[in-house]
Each structure stands twice: as C-alpha cells, then as structure tokens.
C-alpha positions in Angstrom: -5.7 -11.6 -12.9 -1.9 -11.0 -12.5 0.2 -7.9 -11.5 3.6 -6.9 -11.7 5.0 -4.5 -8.6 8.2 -2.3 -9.1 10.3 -1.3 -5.8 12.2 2.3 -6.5 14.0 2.3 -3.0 15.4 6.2 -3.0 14.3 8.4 -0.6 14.5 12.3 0.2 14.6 11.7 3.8 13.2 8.3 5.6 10.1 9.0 7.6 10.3 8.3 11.0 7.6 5.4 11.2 8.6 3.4 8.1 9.6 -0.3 7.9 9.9 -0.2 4.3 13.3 -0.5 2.8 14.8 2.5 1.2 17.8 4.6 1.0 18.6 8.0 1.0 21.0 7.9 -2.7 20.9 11.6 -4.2 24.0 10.2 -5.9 23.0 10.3 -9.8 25.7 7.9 -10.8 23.7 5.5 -8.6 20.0 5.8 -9.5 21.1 5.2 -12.9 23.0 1.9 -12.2 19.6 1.0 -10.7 17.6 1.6 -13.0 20.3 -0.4 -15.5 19.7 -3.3 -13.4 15.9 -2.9 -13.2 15.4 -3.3 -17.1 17.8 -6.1 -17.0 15.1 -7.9 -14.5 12.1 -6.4 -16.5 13.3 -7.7 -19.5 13.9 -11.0 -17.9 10.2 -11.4 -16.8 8.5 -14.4 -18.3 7.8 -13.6 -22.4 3.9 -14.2 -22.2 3.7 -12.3 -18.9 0.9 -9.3 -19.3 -0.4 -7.9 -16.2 -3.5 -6.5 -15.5 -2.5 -4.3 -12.7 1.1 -2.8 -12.2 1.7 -0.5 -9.2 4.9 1.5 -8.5 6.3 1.9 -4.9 8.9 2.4 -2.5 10.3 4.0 -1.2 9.7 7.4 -2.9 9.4 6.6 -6.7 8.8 10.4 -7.6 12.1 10.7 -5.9 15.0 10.1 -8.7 15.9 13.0 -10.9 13.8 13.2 -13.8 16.1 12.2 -16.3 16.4 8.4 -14.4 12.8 8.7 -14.4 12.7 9.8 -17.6 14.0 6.3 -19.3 12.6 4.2 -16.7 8.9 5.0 -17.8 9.2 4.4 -20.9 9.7 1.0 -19.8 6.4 -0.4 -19.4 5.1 0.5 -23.5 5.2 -3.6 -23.9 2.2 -3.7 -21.3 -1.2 -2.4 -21.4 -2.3 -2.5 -17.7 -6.3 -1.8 -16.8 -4.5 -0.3 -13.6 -1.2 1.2 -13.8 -0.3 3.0 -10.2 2.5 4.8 -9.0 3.0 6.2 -5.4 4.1 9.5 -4.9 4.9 12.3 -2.1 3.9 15.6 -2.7 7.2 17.2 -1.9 8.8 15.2 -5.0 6.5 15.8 -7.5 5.9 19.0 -10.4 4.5 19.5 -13.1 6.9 18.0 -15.2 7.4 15.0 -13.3 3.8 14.2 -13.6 3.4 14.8 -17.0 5.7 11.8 -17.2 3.9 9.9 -15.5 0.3 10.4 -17.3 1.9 10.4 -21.0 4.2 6.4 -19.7 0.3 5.2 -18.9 0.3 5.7 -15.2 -3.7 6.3 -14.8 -3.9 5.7 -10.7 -1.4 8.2 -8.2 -1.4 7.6 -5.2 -0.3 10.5 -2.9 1.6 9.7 0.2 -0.3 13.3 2.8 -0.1 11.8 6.1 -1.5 14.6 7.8 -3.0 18.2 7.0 -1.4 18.8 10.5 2.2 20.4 10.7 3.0 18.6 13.9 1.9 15.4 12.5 3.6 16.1 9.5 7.1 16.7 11.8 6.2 13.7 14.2 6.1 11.1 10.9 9.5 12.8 9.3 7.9 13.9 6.1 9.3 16.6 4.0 6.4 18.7 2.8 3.8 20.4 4.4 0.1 20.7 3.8 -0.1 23.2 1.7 2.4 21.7 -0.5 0.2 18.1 -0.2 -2.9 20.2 -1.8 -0.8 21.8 -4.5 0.1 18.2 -5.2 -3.2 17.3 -5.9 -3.9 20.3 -8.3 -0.8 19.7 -10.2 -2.1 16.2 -10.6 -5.2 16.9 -11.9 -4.1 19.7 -14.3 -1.8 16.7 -15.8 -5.1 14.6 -16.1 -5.2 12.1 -13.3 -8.9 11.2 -12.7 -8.4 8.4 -10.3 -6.2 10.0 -7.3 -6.2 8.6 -3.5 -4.8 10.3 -0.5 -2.9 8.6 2.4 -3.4 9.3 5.2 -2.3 8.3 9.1 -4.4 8.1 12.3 -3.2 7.3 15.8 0.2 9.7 15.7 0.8 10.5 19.0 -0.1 14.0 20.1 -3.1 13.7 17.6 -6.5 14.6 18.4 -10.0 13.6 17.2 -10.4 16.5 16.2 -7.2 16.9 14.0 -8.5 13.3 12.2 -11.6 14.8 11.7 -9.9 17.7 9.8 -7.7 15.9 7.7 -10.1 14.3 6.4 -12.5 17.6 5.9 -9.2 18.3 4.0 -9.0 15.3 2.3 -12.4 15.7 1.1 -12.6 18.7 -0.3 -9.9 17.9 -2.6 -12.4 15.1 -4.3 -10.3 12.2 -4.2 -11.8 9.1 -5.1 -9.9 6.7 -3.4 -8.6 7.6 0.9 -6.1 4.8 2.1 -6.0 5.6 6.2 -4.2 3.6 8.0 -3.4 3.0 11.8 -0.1 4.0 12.9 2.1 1.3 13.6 5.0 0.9 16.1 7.7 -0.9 13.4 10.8 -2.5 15.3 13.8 -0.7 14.6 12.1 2.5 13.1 13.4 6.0 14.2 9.8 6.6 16.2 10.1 3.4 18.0 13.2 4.1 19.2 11.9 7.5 20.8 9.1 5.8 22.4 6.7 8.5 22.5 3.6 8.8 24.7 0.8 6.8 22.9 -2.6 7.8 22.2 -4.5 5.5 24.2 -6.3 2.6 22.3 -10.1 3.6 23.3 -9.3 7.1 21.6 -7.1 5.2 18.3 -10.8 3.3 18.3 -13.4 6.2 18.6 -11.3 7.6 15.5 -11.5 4.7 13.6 -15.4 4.6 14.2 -15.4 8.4 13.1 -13.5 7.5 9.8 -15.9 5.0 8.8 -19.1 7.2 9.1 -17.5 10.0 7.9 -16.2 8.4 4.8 -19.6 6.3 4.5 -21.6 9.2 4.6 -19.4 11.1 1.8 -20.2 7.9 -0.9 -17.0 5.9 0.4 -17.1 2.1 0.3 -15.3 0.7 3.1 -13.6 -2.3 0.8 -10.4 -2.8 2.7 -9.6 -2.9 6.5 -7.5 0.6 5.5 -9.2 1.6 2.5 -11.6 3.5 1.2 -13.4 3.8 -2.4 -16.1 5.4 -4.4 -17.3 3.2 -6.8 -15.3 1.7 -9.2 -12.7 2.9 -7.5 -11.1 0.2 -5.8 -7.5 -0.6 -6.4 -7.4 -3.6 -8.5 -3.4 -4.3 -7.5 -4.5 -4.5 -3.9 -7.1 -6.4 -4.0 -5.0 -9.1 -6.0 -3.2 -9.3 -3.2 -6.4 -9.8 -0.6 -7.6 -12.2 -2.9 -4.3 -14.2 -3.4 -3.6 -13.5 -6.7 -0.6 -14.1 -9.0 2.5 -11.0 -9.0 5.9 -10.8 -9.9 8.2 -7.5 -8.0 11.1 -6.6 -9.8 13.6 -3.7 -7.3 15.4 -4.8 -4.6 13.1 -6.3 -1.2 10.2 -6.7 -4.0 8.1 -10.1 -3.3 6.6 -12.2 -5.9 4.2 -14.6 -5.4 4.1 -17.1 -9.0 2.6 -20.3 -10.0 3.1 -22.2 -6.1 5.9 -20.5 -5.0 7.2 -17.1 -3.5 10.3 -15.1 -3.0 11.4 -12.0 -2.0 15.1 -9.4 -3.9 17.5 -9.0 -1.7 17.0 -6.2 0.5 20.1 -3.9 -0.4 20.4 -1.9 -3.3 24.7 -2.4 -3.6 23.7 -6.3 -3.8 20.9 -5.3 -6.1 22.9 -3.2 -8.5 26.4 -5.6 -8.2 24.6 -9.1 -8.3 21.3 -8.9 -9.9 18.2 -9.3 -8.1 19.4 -12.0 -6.3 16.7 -14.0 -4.5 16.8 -13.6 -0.3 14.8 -16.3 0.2 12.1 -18.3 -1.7 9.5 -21.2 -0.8 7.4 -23.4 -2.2 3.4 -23.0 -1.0 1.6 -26.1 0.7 -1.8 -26.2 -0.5 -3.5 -26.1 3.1 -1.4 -23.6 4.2 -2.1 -21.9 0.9 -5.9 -21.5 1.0 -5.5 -20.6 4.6 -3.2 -18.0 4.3 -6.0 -17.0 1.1 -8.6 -16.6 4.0 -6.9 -14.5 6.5 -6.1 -11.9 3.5 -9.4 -12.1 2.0 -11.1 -11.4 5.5 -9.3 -7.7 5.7 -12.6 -7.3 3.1 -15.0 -6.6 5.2 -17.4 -8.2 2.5 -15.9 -11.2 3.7 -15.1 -14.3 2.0 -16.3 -17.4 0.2 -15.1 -20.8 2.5 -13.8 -23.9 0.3 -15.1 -27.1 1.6 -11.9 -28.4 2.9 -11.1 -25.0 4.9 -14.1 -25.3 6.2 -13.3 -28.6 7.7 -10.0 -27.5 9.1 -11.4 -24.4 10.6 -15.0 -24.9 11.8 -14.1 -24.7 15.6 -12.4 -22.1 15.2 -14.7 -20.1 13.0 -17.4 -20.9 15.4 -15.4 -19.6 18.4 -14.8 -16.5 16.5 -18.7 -16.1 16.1 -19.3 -16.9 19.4 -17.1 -14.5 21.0 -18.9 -11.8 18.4 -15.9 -11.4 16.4 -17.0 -13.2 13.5 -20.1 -13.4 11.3 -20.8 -16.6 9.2 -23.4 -16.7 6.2 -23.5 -20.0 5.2 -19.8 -20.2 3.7 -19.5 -16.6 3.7 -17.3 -15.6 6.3 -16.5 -11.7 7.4 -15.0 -9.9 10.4 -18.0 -8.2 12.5 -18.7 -4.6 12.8 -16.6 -4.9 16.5 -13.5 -7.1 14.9 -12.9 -5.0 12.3 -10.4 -2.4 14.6 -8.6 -5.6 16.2 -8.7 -7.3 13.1 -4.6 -8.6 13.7 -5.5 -10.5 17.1 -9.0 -11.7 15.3 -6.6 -12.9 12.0 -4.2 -14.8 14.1 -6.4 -17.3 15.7 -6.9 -18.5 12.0 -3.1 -18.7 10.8 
C-alpha cells in the first residue's frame, strides 16, 4: 500500500501548542502562487504512482478561500484512493466548503475540536468555540461524510478530569466513528512553551489517559493507535501506513516522503516553496538494520503489537527481554507489544529500542 500526503500551510491564527509549520497568508495573490506550485509538484509525481490512501493536512487546509480551494480539488480526479482524508477546523469550514470536498472524493474529515471547554479552547489558541465545533459536525454530515473523527487534547493545563470526561460525553454524542486524543505536548519554540504554564501533574495526565480508554472501550472503540481510537473498520488506513512503514510521497512545503529506500523532507518555507520549487531540505538514504528497527518502534505504538523478523530479533533480544522484565513489554513468541502499564510512557519505553 502507498499514500500520497499534501501539506496546505495557511493558517487563520497559529495555535498556541503547534510545532507544525504554517503561516498565517490571508494574502490571495499568495495562496494561489501556492497552489501553482503544488500542481507543478503533483504533476511531477512518478507516472505509475496510484495511492491507496491520500490525506490532506497542515496547517489548516479548510483555511484558503474557496476559489484556491476550489481548483486545487479538482486535482486529485487522476486518483481513486480507498481513503481520501482531509483535516479540517470547525471555524473554517461551511457548507459550501464541504460540499467541495465530498463531490473532489474526500470520504474521511477529520475535524481538528480540541476541547468542548472554552478555556481550553483559549489556552490551545483556537479560533472557534464549541458550539461552532458541533455545528461543524452537522454541516458535515448534511454534505454526506459517513466516516468523521474528532480531535481532541488531554493534559491542557488548568484541565480537569472531569472536563476530559465531558469532552468526550460531547464527543460521543455526536457519533463519530473515529476519536484521535492525544496528550498535550510541550513543543520547543511554541507560543505555550514560552509562557510556561503550571502543568497538570503527570499521575492526574495518567488517571485521564486510563479514563479515555475505558470510556472509549466501553462505547465500541478499538484502541488501535497509542492516540487513536476506531469503531470497526474505521481505522485510518494513511496512518497506519505510516506505523507499519509503508511507502508515501508529501508534496507542500515541510512535507516528508518516504520512497523506495530513501527519505526526504520540502523545504520548510512557503517563499522558498513558491520561488524554487519544492526544493529538497534534506534527504537520506535508509540502512536496512536501521530500517527494520526504526519499522519496530512505529509498529509498537499498535498496541496489537508487532511481528519480530529473525534478524531484529537477534539484534534486540536483551533488550526486549529487559523491557519484559521490567513489565513494560509483553512478548508472544515473535509477537511483541507495549504492556497495559507502557502504553502512557510509551516515548521512554520506544527509546531504549532506537
């Protein structure tokens, strides 16, 4: 399986805990030289190329006026996708907007909620609220979206247990079938780091994970991804080619690809982008060993777990045993998987097998 990932880096306003690149460009003269550029790469991808999956981020890709979005869409017609994603945030998106998206092919939206909570909503920097978050969900489904997940964001300081265990009543009742919630992370550089607010303290951060999980299990939710959460046949297919090192090309400027042994990243500026090309801002070639092992650490955010090749196997028995001694590991023949304790210091647990 292959998959092809489009950066659109425009932005309404840049949320206070995001590492991702973006820009705030309402300039129209600008999306539009983007967007130029962007077919140029499309139309430069490799002539057999047909991905299974495509997926549409940022950024804010519901952000551009809907005229750039408009001719960008219609884009993709040479592809016929099983998955074809697009993230979006509720306080960029109408009606019309999403009737674009359903008539290009776009079958998957993910919706970028945060928080039902107005002062997590003003602690993260986004720019809607939550009543503007559930109208986003109606609109989508009057456009005919049947596959819809909601983001969302635990651990914002000032949050409680029981604000997490609202959002997701919220969350809920809305019927999404797929809930992506993810741990708030302190990104160097980012506008919350740099305030340095009080933070919650890790034994609460960990009780809410715990509550997540049975809530979510008990509502018919497969816990498939460290972060994520499906009902059946639900899953999204683009991120799982990643866990499972699959084959992608990005196209937008700081979009990775990772092709036939080797890996590269766009430049990270959208004036370099636009004047140059998507200029390459770095690129490698993949050792084998260090291949399959990086293969391993991504497959193990599964909690499912992962099948062991012979030869990792040999490279990383003592440590895999460690790992299951210390009760942070659970092996099954050569089946491996974080255990039920791992699984909410899954980073510290991943980095003993880099």
């Amino acid at each position: 399986m292959s998959g092809l990932y489009i950066h659109i880096p425009f932005c309404e306003n840049r949320c206070s805990y995001c590492a991702f690149y973006s820009t705030i460009a309402r300039d129209r003269k600008k999306q539009e030289q983007f967007f130029q550029t962007l077919e140029k790469e499309l139309n430069g991808l490799p002539e057999d190329f047909s991905p299974e999956t495509i997926f549409v981020g940022g950024g804010t890709p519901t952000a551009p006026d809907f005229q750039c979005l408009e001719k960008f869409f219609p884009m993709f017609g040479k592809f016929s996708p099983q998955e074809f994603s697009c993230e979006a945030n509720p306080g960029t998106v109408d009606e019309k907007k999403l009737a674009l998206l359903r008539r290009s092919g776009v079958n998957r939206l993910s919706l970028g909620v945060q928080s039902f909570h107005s002062q997590c909503l003003e602690t993260l920097g986004r720019i809607h609220s939550a009543e503007e978050a559930e109208e986003a969900v109606r609109l989508a489904r009057a456009a005919g979206f049947e596959n819809l997940s909601i983001d969302l964001i635990f651990g914002v300081p000032g949050q409680t247990l029981q604000m997490v265990e609202s959002d997701l009543d919220r969350a809920l009742a809305l019927g999404s079938e797929h809930i992506a919630i993810y741990n708030l992370m302190y990104e160097e550089g980012t506008p919350l780091t740099r305030r340095n607010p009080l933070r919650l303290d890790e034994d609460l951060e960990r009780e809410m994970f715990d509550r997540i999980r049975e809530r979510l299990k008990a509502a018919g939710f497969v816990h498939y991804e460290l972060s994520n959460f499906a009902k059946p046949g639900f899953e999204c297919l683009h991120n799982q080619l990643y866990w499972n090192g699959g084959e992608y090309l990005g196209c937008g400027p700081a979009a990775h690809s990772h092709w036939r042994g080797a890996r590269w990243a766009n430049v990270s500026d959208l004036n370099d982008y636009c004047a140059n090309g998507p200029r390459r801002e770095f690129e490698e070639v993949l050792n084998p060993d260090a291949k399959e092992r990086e293969t391993l650490v991504m497959g193990l955010r599964q909690p499912a777990g992962v099948e062991v090749s012979s030869k990792v196997w040999k490279n990383l028995s003592e440590s895999f045993q460690g790992l299951e001694k210390a009760g942070l590991l659970v092996i099954d023949g050569r089946r491996v998987r974080l255990s039920e304790e791992a699984l909410f210091v899954s980073d510290a647990v991943l980095a003993e097998l880099v």
